[in-house]
N, C-alpha and C positions, 0 to 999 in steps of 0.2 A: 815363307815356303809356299806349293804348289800345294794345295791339299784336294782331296776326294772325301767328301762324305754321303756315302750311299745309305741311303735312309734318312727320309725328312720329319720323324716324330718327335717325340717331346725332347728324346736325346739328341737325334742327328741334328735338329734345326740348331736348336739352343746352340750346340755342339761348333756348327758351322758358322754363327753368326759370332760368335765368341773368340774365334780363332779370326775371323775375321777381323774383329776390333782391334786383334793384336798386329794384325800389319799382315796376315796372311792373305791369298791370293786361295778364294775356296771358291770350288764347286758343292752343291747338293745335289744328288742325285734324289731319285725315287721315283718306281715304275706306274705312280698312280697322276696319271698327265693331268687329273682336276684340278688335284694338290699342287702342283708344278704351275698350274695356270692360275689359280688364287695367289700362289707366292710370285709369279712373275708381277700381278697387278698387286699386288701389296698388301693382301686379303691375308692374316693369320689364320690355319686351319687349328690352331689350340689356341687357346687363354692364359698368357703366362702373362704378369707384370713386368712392361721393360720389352718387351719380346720386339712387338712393332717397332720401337723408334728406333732399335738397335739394328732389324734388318732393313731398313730403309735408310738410314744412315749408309750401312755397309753396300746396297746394292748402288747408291747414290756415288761411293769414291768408287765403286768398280771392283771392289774387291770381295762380292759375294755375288754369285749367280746360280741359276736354279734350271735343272732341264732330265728329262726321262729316260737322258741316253745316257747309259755307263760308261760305253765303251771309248770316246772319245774323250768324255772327265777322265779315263784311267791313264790315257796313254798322255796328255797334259797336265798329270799330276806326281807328284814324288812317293806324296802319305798316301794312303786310301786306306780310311776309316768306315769298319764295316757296322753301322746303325742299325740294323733292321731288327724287326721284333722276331722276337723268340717267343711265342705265346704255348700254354700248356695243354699236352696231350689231354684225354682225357684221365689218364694215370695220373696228371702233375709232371711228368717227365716236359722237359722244355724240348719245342719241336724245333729243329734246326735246319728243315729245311730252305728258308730263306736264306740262311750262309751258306748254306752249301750251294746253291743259288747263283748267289754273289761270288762267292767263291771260285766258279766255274766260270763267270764274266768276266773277271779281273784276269783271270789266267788266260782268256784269249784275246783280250783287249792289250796286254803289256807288248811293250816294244824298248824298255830298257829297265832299268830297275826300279825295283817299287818297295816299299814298308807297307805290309800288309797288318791295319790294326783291331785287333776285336774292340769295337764299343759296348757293343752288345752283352747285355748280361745272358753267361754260356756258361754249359758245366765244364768242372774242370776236363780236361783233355781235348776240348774241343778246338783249340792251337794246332794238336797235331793233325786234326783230320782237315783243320783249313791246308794245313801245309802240305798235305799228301792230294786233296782237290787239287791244287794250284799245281803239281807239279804231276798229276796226273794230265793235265788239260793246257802245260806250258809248254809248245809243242816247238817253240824256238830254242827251247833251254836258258830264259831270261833267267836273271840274277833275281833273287827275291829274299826279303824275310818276314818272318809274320811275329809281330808281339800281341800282347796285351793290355789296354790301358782301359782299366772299369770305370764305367763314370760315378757319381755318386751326388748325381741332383737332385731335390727337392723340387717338387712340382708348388709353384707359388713363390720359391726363391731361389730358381735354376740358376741364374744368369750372376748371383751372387755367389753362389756355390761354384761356381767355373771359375770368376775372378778369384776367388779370395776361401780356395778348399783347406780344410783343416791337411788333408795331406792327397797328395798324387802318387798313384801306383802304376810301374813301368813293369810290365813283364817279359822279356827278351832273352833271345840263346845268343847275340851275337853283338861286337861292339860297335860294330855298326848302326844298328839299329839301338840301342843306346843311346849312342850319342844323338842322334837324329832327334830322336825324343826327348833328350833332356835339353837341346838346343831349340826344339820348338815350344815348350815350356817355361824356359828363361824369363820370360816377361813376369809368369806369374812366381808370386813370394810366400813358397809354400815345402812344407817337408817332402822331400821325394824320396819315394819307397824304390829301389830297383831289384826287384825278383825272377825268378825263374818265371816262364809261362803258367806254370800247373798254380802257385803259386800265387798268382795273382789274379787267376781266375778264381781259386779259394777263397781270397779275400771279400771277396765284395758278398758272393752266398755269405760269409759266414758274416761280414759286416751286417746284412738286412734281417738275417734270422737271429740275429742278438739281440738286434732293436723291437723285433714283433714280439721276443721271446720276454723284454721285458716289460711291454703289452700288454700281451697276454697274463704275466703274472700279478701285475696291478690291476687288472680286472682279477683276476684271483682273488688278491684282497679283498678290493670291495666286496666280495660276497660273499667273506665272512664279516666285514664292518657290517653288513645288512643285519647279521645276522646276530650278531652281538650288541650293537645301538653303537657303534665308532662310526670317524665319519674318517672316510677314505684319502682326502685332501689332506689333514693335518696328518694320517699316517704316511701319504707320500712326502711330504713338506721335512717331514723326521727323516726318512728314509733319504731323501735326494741331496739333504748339506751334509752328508758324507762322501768328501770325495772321489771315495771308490766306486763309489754307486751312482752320483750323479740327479738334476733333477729332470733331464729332459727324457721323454718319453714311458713318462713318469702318470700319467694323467689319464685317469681310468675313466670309461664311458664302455659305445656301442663297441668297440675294436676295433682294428685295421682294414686296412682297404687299398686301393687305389692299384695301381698297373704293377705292382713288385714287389712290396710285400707276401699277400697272397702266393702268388704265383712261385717268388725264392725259396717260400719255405717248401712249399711242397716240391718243386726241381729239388732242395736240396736233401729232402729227404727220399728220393729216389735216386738221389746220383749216390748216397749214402749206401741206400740197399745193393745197387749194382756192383758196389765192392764189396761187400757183406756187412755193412755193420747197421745195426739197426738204432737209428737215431729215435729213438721212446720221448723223446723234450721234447722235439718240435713237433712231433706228432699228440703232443697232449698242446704244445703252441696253437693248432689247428685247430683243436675240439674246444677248449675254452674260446677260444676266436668268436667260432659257429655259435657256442651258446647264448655270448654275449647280447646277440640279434634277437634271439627265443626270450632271451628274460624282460628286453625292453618291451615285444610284446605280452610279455604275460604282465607288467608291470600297467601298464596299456589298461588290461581286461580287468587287474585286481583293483582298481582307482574309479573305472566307470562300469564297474560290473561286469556288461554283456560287450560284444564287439559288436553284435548285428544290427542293423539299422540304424550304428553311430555313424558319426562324421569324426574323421581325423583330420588335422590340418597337420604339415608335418615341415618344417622349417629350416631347408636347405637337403641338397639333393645330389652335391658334389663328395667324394670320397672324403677332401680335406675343405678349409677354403683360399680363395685365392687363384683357384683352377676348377673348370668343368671338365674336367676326368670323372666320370662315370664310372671305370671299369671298377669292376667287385667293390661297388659302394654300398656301404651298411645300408643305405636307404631304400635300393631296389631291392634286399632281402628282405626286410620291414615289410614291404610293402607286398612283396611275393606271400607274405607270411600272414597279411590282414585280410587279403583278396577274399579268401577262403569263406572267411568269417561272412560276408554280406556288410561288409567294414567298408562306407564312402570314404574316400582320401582327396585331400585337398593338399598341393604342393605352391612352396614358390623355394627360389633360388635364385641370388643375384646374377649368376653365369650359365650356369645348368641347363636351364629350360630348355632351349635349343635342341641341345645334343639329347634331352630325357622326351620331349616329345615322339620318335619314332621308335623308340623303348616302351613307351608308356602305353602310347596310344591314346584311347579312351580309358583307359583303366584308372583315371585319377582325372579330378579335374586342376587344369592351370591356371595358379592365380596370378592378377601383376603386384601384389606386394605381400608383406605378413601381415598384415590387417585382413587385406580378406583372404587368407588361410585361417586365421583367427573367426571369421564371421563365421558365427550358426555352426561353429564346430564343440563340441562335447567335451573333447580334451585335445591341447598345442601341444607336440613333441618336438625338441629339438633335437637335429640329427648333425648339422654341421654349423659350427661354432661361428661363423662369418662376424665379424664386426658389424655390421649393424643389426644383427639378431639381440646384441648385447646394450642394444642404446632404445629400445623398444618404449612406447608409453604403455604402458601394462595396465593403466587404470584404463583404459582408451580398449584394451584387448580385453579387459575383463567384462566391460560392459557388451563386447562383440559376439563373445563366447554363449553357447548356450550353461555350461557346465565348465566353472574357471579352476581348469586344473590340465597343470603343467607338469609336463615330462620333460625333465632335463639329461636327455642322453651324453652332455659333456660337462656335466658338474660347472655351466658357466654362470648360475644366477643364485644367488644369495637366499638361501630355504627361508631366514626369517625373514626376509624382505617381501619375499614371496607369497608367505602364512600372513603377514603382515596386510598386504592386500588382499586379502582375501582368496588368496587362490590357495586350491589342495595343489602342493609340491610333491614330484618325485623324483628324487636323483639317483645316480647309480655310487654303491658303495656309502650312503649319508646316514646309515641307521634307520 
């Protein structure tokens, strides 16, 4: 098929390059000509594994290209998949102006018929207002329809979650648009959901606010294991070989982060208010969130006493790993949170640095490895779990350290391995 995807982020690229592999015929759009000009010369503006060799591949048979104009992607294409972000008011309501945007372009770029598709995570209803743009601004009377298809990627394992998704969700009023969808989908071997619009815009909020919400409640745990002497690992380990329950997302630390998370629960709990009903969970989802950040620094001050005129070195910088997404990472709250104190901070991250440099500024120094984040620092916090944080020589960091005491913000290193060398350990939820 002919496809349009307007929006080149972590959704729309992945999005595009993926449909590509399958024998489609895509455009990217996106109004940022840097961005379009990195991806014409083969420059990734994110970090995904797989990401590169897969768009260069695809731009190599011809069958992915990349440019700033919408209007001529719309009119040589069939799909047009609306990518673009939705980022949060300052309420948490998700701001839609960018589709609506979009929205308004497609309806005067079309000159026959189109499948207009939300990628974008949107509150529910937000179908009907693309469809009343589109038909306010389609000034020929084109034939159109608008569905919904949520994506549901992981950043660090997107392009695995597009092949090979636990299930696909189609939300459509018309069987046209159905089939269209379920015919460009075919390649992949996976459950398809087919719903109403409303419907499967609810899906994907309620899919991500399940996930933080049970986050959120294994940090809950752990802070009553702190507080009883249990250690929070063997209570999740209990807890997750019950099939009901499950073990992933299971794994208590600093809390959640990264571009959707955050962002879903709060959209969902104001698209909640906007009909009346007062979503009380996810709103306690949010506050355990937030504390989780507060106790790793008080965790921090109660192990080396004072915070002012220490040194912290602090051990990964990305929300997860495997990507330098930055947005709402536990790490720039840490660090918003140490500043205060007269608290030096010393960073490194395998991917990060980049992107945290014009964030950061001067307010931390940049190192090139964990070693010397480890140097002449007080106490090592780790904040994102990266594989090589977990292959460390520790005898090698203890002797670096002024003061050998280790903040495990993801329960990844072994307390008596730790006590064993010599270092004061502190993990989240270990007693």
């Amino acid at each position: 098929m002919k496809i349009c995807i307007v929006g080149s982020g972590y959704v729309g690229l992945v999005t595009g390059a993926c449909f590509a592999d399958l024998g489609n015929t895509v455009i990217c759009v996106d109004s940022d000509k840097a961005k379009i000009k990195k991806l014409k010369a083969g420059v990734m503006p994110i970090f995904e594994p797989g990401l590169e060799e897969l768009v260069r591949r695809n731009v190599k048979e011809k069958r992915l290209s990349f440019t700033a104009e919408i209007s001529d992607s719309v009119k040589k294409s069939q799909v047009i998949f609306i990518a673009v972000s939705t980022p949060p008011k300052p309420n948490g309501e998700a701001d839609l102006t960018f589709v609506e945007h979009v929205s308004k372009a497609i309806a005067l770029s079309m000159r026959s018929y189109k499948l207009i598709v939300e990628k974008s995570t949107v509150p529910v209803n937000s179908g009907e207002w693309v469809e009343r743009t589109v038909k306010i601004f389609n000034k020929r009377n084109i034939e159109f329809d608008v569905a919904s298809n949520p994506e549901f990627l992981r950043e660090s394992t997107a392009i695995e979650d597009f092949m090979h998704p636990d299930r696909i969700v189609i939300g459509v009023k018309s069987k046209r648009a159905r089939d269209i969808l379920l015919e460009l989908y075919k390649p992949i071997k996976a459950p398809v959901i087919v719903t109403d619009i409303k419907a499967a815009e609810l899906i994907k909020h309620a899919s991500n606010s399940f996930l933080a919400m049970k986050i959120s409640f294994i940090n809950a745990i752990a802070n009553i294991c702190e507080k009883v002497g249990a250690d929070v690992t063997e209570v999740a380990k209990g807890m997750g070989l019950d099939k009901r329950i499950g073990e992933s997302f299971l794994s208590a630390g600093i809390g959640f982060g990264g571009s959707c998370f955050p962002k879903d629960v709060a959209a969902f709990i104001r698209i909640a208010e906007k009909v009346g009903y007062d979503f009380a969970i996810l709103k306690e989802v949010e506050k355990v969130n937030a504390a989780q950040r507060a106790a790793i620094v008080k965790k921090i001050e109660d192990t080396i006493w004072t915070l002012s005129d220490k040194t912290v070195g602090m051990l990964g910088l990305a929300f997860k790993p495997e990507t330098d997404d930055l947005r709402n990472a536990p790490s720039l709250a840490i660090i918003d949170m140490l500043k205060p104190h007269g608290t030096r901070i010393k960073v490194y991250d395998p991917a990060a640095m980049e992107k945290a440099r014009p964030l950061l500024k001067k307010s931390v120094k940049f190192c090139k490895s964990p070693y010397d984040a480890a140097k002449e620092s007080d106490c090592l916090i780790l904040v994102t779990e990266w594989n090589e944080f977990k292959e460390l020589d520790f005898k090698k960091i203890k002797k670096l350290m002024k003061q050998p005491v280790i903040i495990d913000g993801r329960n990844v290193y072994d307390p008596a391995e730790m006590k064993k060398l010599g270092f004061r350990y502190v993990g989240v939820g270990r007693g």
